[in-house]
C-alpha positions in Angstrom: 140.7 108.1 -26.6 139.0 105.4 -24.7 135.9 103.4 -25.3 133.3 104.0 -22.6 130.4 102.2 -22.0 127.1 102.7 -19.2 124.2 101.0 -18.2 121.7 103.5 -17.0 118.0 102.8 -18.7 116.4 104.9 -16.2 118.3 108.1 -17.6 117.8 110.8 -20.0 120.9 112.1 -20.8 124.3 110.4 -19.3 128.1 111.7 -19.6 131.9 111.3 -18.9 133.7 114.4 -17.3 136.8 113.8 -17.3 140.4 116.4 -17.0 137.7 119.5 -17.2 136.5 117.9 -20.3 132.5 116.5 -21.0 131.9 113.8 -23.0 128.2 113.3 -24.1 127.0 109.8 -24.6 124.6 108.5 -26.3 122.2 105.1 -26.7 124.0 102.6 -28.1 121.8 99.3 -27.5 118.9 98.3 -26.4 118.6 98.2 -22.0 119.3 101.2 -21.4 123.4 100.8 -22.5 125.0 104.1 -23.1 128.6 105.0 -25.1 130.7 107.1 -26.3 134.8 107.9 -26.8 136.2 109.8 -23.6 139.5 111.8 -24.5 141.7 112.1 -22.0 140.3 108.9 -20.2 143.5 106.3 -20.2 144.9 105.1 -16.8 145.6 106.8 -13.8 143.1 109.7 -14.7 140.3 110.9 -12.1 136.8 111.7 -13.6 133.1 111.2 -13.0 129.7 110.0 -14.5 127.4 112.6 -15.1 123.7 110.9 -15.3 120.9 113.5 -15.8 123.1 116.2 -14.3 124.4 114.7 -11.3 128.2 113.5 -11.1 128.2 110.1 -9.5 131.1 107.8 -9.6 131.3 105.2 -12.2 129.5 102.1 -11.2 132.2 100.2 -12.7 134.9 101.4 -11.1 138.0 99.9 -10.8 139.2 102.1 -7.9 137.9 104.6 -5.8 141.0 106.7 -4.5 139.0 109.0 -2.3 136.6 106.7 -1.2 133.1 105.3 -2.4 131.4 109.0 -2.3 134.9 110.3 -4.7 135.8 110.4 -8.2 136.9 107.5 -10.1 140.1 106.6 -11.0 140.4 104.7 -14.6 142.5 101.0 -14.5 144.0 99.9 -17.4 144.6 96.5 -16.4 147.4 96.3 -19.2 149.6 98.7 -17.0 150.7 95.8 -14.8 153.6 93.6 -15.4 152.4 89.9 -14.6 155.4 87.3 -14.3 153.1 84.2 -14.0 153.2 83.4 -17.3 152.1 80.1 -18.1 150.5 79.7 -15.1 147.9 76.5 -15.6 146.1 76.8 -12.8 145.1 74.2 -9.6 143.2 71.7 -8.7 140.6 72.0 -6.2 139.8 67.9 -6.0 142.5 67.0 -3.1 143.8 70.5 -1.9 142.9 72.9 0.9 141.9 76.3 1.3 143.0 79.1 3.6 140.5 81.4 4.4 141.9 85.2 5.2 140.9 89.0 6.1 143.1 91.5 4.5 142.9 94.0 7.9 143.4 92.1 10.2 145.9 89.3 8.5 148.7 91.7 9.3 149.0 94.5 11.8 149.8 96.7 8.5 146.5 94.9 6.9 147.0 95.8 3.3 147.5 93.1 0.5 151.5 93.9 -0.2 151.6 93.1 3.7 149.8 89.6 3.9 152.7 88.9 0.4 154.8 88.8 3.4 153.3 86.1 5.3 152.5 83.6 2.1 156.0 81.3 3.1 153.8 80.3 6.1 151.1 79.1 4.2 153.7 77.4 1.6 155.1 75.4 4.6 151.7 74.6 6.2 150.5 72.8 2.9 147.8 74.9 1.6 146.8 74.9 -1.9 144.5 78.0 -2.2 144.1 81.1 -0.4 140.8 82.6 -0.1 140.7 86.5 0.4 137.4 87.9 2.0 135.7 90.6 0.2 137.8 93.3 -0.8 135.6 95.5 -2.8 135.6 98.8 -2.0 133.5 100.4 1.0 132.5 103.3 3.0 135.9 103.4 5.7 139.2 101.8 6.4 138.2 99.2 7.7 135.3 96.5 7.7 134.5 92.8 7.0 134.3 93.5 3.4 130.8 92.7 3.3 129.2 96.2 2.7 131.3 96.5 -0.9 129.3 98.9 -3.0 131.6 98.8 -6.0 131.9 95.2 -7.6 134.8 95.8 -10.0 136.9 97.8 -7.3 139.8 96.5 -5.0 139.1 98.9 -1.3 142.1 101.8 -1.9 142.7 100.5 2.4 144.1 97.1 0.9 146.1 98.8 -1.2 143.9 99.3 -4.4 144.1 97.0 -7.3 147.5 97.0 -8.6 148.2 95.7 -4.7 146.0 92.7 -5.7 148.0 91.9 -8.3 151.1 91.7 -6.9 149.1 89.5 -4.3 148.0 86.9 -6.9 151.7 87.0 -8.7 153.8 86.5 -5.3 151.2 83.6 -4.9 151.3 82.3 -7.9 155.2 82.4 -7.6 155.2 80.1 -4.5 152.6 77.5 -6.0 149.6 79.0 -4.3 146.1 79.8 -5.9 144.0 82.7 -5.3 140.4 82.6 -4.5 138.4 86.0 -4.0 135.3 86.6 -2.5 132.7 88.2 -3.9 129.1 89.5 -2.9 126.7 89.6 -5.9 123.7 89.8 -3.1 123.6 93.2 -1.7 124.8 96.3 -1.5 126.6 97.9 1.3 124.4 101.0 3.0 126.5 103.9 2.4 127.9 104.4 -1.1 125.6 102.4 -3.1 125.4 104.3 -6.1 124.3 101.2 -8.2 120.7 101.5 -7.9 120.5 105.9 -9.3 121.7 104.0 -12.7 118.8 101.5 -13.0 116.5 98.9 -11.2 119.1 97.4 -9.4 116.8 96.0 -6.7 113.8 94.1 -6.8 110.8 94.6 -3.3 109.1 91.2 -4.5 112.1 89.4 -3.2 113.0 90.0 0.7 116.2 89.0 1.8 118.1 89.9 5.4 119.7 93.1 3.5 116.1 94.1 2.6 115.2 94.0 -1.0 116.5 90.9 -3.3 118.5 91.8 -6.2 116.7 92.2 -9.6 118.1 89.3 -11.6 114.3 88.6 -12.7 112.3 91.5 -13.3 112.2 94.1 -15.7 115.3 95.7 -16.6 117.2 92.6 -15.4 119.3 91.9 -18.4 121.5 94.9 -17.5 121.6 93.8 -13.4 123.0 90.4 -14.5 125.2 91.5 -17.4 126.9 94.3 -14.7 127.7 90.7 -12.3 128.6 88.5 -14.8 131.4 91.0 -16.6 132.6 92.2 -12.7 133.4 88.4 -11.9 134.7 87.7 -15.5 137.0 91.0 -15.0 138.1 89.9 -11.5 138.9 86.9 -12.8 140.6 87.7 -16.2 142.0 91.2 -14.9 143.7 89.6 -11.7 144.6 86.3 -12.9 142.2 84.7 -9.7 141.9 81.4 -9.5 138.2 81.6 -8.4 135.2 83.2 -6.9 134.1 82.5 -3.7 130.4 83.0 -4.1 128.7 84.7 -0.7 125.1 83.5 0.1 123.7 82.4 -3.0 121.0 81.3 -1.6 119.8 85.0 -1.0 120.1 84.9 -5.0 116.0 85.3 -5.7 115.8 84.2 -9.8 112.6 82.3 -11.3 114.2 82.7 -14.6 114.7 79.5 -16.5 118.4 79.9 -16.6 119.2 81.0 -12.7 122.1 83.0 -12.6 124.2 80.7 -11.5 124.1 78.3 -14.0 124.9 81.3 -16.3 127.9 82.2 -14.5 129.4 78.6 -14.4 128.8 78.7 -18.0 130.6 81.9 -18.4 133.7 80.9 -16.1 134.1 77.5 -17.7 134.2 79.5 -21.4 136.7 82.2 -20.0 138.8 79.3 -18.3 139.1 77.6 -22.0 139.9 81.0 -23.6 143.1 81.8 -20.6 144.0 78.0 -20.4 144.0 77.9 -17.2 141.8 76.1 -14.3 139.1 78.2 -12.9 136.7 77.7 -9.7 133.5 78.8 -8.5 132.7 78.3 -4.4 129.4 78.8 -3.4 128.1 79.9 0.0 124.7 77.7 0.4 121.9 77.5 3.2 119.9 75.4 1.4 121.3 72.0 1.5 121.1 71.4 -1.7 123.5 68.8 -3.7 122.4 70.4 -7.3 124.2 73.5 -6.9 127.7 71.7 -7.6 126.1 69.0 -9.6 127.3 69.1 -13.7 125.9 71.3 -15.7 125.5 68.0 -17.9 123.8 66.4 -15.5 120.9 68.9 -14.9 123.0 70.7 -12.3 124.0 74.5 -11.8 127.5 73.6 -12.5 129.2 75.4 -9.5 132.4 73.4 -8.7 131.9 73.8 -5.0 129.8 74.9 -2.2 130.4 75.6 1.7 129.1 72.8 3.8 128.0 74.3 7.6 126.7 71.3 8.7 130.0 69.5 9.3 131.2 72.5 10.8 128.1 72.4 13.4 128.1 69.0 13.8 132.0 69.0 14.7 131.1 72.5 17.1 128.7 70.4 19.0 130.8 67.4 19.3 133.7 69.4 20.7 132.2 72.0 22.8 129.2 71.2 23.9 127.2 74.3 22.7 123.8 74.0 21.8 122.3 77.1 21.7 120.4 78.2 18.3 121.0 76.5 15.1 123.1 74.1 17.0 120.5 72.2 18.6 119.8 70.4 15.5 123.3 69.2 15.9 123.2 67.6 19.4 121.2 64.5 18.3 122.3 61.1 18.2 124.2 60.9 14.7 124.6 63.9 13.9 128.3 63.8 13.8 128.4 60.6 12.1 125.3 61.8 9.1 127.4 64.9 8.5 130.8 63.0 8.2 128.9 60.3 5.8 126.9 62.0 3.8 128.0 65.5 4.1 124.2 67.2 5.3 122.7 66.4 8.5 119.6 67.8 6.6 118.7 66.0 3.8 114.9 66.0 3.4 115.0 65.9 6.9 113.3 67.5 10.0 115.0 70.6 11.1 113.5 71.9 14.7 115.6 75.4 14.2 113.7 76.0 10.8 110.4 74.3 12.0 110.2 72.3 8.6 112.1 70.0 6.5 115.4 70.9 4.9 117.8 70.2 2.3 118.0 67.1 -0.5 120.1 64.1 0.2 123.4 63.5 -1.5 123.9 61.3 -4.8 127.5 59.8 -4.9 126.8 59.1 -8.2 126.8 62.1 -9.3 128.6 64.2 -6.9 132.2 63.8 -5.2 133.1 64.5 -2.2 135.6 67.0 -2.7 132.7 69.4 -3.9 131.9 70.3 -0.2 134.2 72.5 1.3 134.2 71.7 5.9 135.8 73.6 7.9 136.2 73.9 12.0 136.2 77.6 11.8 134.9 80.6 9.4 135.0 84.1 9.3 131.4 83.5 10.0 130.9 81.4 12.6 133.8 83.2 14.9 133.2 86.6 14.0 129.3 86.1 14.4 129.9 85.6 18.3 129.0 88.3 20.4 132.9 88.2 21.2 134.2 86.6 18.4 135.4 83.4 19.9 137.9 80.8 18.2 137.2 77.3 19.2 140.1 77.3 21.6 138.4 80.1 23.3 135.6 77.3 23.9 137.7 74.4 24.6 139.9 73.0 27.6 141.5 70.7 26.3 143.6 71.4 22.9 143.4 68.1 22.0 139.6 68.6 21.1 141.1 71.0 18.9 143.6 68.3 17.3 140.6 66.1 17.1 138.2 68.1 14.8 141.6 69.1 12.6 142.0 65.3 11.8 138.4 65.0 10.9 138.4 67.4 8.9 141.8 67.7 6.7 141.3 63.7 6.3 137.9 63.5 5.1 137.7 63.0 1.6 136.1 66.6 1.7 138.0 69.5 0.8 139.0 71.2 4.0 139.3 75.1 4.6 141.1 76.6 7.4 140.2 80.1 8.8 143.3 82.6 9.6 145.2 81.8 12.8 143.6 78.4 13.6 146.2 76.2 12.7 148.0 78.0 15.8 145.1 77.9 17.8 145.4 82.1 17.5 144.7 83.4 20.9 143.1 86.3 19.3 139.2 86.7 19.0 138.1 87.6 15.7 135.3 90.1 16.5 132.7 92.3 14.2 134.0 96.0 13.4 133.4 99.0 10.8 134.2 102.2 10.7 131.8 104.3 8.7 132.3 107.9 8.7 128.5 108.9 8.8 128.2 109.1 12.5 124.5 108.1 12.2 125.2 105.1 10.3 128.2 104.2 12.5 125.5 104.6 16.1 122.6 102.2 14.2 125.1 99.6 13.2 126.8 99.6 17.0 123.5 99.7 18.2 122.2 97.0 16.1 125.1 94.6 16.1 124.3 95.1 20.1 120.6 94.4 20.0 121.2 91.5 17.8 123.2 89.8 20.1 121.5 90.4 23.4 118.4 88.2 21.3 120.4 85.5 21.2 121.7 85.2 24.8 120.5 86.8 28.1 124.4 86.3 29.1 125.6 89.5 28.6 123.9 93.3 28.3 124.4 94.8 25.0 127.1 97.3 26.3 129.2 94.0 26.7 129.1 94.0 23.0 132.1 95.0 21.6 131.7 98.3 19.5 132.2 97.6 15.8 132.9 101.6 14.9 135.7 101.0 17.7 139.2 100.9 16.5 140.5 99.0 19.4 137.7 96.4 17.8 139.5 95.6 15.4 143.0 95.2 16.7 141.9 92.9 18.9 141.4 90.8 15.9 144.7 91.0 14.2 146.6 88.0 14.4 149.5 87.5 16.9 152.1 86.0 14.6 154.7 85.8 17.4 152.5 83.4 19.4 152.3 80.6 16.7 156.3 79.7 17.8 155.3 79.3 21.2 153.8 76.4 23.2 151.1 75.4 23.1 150.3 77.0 19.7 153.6 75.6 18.3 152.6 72.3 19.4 148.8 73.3 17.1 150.8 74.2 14.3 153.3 71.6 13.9 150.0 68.9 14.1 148.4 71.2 11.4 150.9 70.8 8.9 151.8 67.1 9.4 148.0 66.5 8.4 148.1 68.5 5.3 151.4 66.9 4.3 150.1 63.5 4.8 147.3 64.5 3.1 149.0 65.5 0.2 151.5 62.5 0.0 149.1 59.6 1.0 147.6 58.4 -2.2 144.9 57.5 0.1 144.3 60.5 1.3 144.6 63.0 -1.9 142.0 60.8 -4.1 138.9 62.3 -2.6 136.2 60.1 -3.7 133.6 58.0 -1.9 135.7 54.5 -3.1 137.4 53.3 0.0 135.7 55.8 2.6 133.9 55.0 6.0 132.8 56.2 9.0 131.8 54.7 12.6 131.3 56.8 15.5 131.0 55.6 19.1 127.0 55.4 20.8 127.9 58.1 22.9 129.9 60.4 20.5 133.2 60.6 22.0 135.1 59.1 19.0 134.8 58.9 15.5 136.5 56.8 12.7 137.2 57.8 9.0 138.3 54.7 6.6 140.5 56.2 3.8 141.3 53.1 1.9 143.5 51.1 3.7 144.2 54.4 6.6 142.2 54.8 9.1 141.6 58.0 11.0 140.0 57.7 14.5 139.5 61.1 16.8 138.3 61.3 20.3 137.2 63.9 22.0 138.4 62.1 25.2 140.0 59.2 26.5 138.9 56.3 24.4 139.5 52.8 23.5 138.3 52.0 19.8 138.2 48.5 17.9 139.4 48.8 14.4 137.5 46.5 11.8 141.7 45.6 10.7 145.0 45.3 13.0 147.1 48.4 12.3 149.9 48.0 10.7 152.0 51.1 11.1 151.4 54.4 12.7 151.8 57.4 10.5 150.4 60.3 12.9 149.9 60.9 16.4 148.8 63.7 18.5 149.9 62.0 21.3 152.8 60.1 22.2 151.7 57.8 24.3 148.9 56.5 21.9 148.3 52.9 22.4 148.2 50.6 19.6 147.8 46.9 19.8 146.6 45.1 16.6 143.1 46.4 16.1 142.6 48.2 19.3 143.6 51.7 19.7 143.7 53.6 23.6 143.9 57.5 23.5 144.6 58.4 27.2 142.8 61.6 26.1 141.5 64.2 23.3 143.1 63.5 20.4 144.0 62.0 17.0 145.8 59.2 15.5 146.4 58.0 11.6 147.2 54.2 11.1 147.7 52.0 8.0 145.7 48.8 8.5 147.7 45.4 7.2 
């Protein structure tokens, strides 16, 4: 006999069926919450949600074995054997994160798969792997972005004990696990939410269409339904953290914004398991309160996504300026982004035709609360082909350059799958919904879309996203990362994160002790850590050091010059000197 429990205050009458058996419930509190005890229901067994006569899967369901449209199949999170005990957690302050696709991680792309390939990470130096989405969606394969089912791990990955053996193995080797999660929309086919209750709101408009109702009538049940899916991801699969997807798509003019009430909520659950918990937060809006203390009139989020260095950096080493990157190709932009973390900062932005975004207090926020990054699932994947930057560069040494900026900043730095290689692999935009119809207008959208942004290419260029052969072009080559130059990539990868995590200088991530200069013209940069000093070029340059260095701890290049306070790269590149 199992406890069940609905939210459907738009029905009349609402059920269980379950092993040929139908359970009637009945209103149990105010909302529109329904209950009732469902025999038969304990774990492994199919059944269905019956809501005013129509069998729906449960909107909580913790897997979908058939697929979104299917039955239900009940999780008793109890049934799996953890062997982290004890486990305390991680620190975000000072570490890294490794962000990673499921599908396309490993040919196999399933969860018990990418276990296989965690040593790599261990010896690279990361500290927290971040899965994309993997709630479950309509067909094998996909971004993860079009979840319909919160609670759910996608039966493709391997379902949800699979995720639990992910977050053990990683929590064997010393890793943490960060998930992330969509809380903005819903995916188009499958999206049984919204037959339960007002799950959507038409006086907020977001890119997806309607905003999510988290301030409207009926809205108690839309943000109870979030809240207990990311405290059960959390609790249920002993995750580290929730990467948060476009929050700022988030509509609430409630006095408590959703937000806050989810830090609150993590931070309680994190003192009830005794263990470290994070929140991430995917933010266009430039705006330093999101990860600001609760305490100090903040939402309390511990961390959010900063794109600006990223397009700063994307400028800097390739020279595109197309769309949102024009901002980026004025003087100082590299060198306000590296400073003070937002280009935009009450600022004029000429893509957005307005001001933007709310200058940073280093008072009350650190560093380390911005996560930078040279590449995201985002920014490659969103390219008509799905370019890495060493698609766009000549010279790997531009490559070498950004990684230096941005694994010794005293930011916390994120990696996307296959970079630290330089992965010769594109990382393109694919799907595979059955619905034929769905499956043409996404094609033929993801086409239109980008022939608007470039008249470079015809939108038959496009790669097809209901393709298959779309998405094995985007599995990584692991084989490659042994061979030059991508060995070469790596081995520089890895000696930054090491240094970073031995160099007292480096691991403290706060403003004391931290610097920047740049060049008039751009072509190098310099990042005072203390008593290091970290100077990138993105060609042959000659810098001045405000000290003479004192020892040389990493070189891209062997033939580096250094000569008391000057330093000659004879090319793209990166060194990392003590100063006496």
């Amino acid at each position: 006999m199992t406890a069940f429990e609905l939210w459907a205050p738009s029905a009349t009458t609402a059920g269980v069926q379950c092993g040929g058996r139908l359970v009637t419930l009945a209103p149990s509190r105010p909302g529109g919450w329904w209950a009732g005890d469902v025999d038969g229901l304990e774990h492994g067994a199919d059944y269905w949600v019956l809501l005013d006569g129509e069998r729906l899967p449960d909107p909580r369901s913790r897997r979908l074995p058939t697929g979104v449209h299917g039955p239900s199949r009940w999780w008793d999170p109890s049934s799996f054997r953890w062997t982290d005990d004890g486990w305390p957690g991680l620190p975000l302050e000072g570490g890294s994160v490794y962000e990673l696709h499921v599908g396309t991680f490993t040919e196999q792309g399933t969860l018990d798969a990418a276990i296989g390939r965690l040593g790599h990470l261990v010896q690279l130096g990361i500290r927290f792997v971040e899965l994309m989405p993997v709630a479950a969606f309509d067909g094998d394969r996909g971004w993860g972005y079009d979840g319909v089912a919160p609670w759910s791990v996608h039966e493709a990955y391997g379902g949800p004990d699979a995720l639990c053996r992910f977050v053990d193995a990683a929590h064997e080797r010393g890793l943490g696990v960060i998930l992330d999660v969509v809380h903005n929309h819903l995916g188009p086919s499958g999206a049984y939410l919204p037959r339960f209750g007002p799950w959507f709101a038409s006086r907020h408009s977001t890119p997806w269409g309607d905003g999510i109702n988290l301030d409207g009538e009926g809205s108690d049940g839309v943000r109870a339904l979030i809240l207990d899916s990311a405290l059960a991801l959390l609790r249920d699969h002993h995750l580290d953290g929730l990467r948060l997807d476009a929050v700022h798509e988030l509509r609430d003019d409630r006095a408590t914004h959703i937000l806050e009430e989810l830090a609150e909520a993590v931070a309680a659950l994190g003192e009830e398991l005794g263990r470290t918990l994070h929140l991430i937060a995917e933010s266009d809006r430039n705006d330093p309160r999101t990860v600001t203390p609760r305490a100090l009139g903040g939402l309390g989020i511990d961390a959010q996504w900063d794109d600006d260095v990223h397009h700063a950096l994307h400028v800097w080493l390739t020279g595109d300026t197309g769309g949102y990157y024009a901002d980026f190709a004025e003087p100082g932009a590299l060198h306000a982004v590296l400073d003070g973390a937002f280009l935009h900062a009450g600022t004029w932005s000429t893509f957005r035709g307005r001001t933007h975004g709310r200058p940073v207090d280093r008072s009350r926020v650190e560093p380390w609360r911005f996560v930078v990054s040279l590449q995201t699932h985002d920014q490659v994947g969103n390219r008509a082909f799905g370019e890495r930057l060493g698609h766009l560069v000549d010279d790997l040494g531009r490559a070498a350059a950004g990684a230096a900026l941005v694994l010794a900043s005293p930011f916390t730095p994120m990696l996307f799958m296959g970079e630290e290689w330089g992965a010769s692999t594109p990382w393109q935009f694919f799907s595979s919904f059955p619905d034929p119809g769905l499956g043409r207008a996404v094609t033929e959208g993801r086409r239109a879309e980008m022939s608007a942004h470039s008249d470079e290419f015809g939108g038959d260029d496009v790669p097809d996203p209901q393709d298959p052969a779309t998405r094995g072009r985007s599995v990584l080559g692991w084989a490659e990362r042994e061979e030059p130059p991508h060995d070469r990539l790596l081995r520089w990868y890895a000696a930054l994160l090491h240094l970073r995590a031995r160099e007292p200088a480096l691991a403290a991530c706060t403003w004391d002790g931290y610097g920047v200069r740049t060049s008039s013209e751009d072509v190098w940069a310099v990042l005072a850590r203390q008593d290091l000093r970290v100077v990138a070029a993105r060609a042959a340059a000659e810098v001045v050091l405000d000290s003479p260095a004192d020892q040389v701890l990493l070189a891209w290049d062997d033939d580096v010059e250094v000569q008391g306070s000057t330093v000659r790269l004879a090319r793209a590149g990166a060194v990392v000197v003590r100063t006496a």
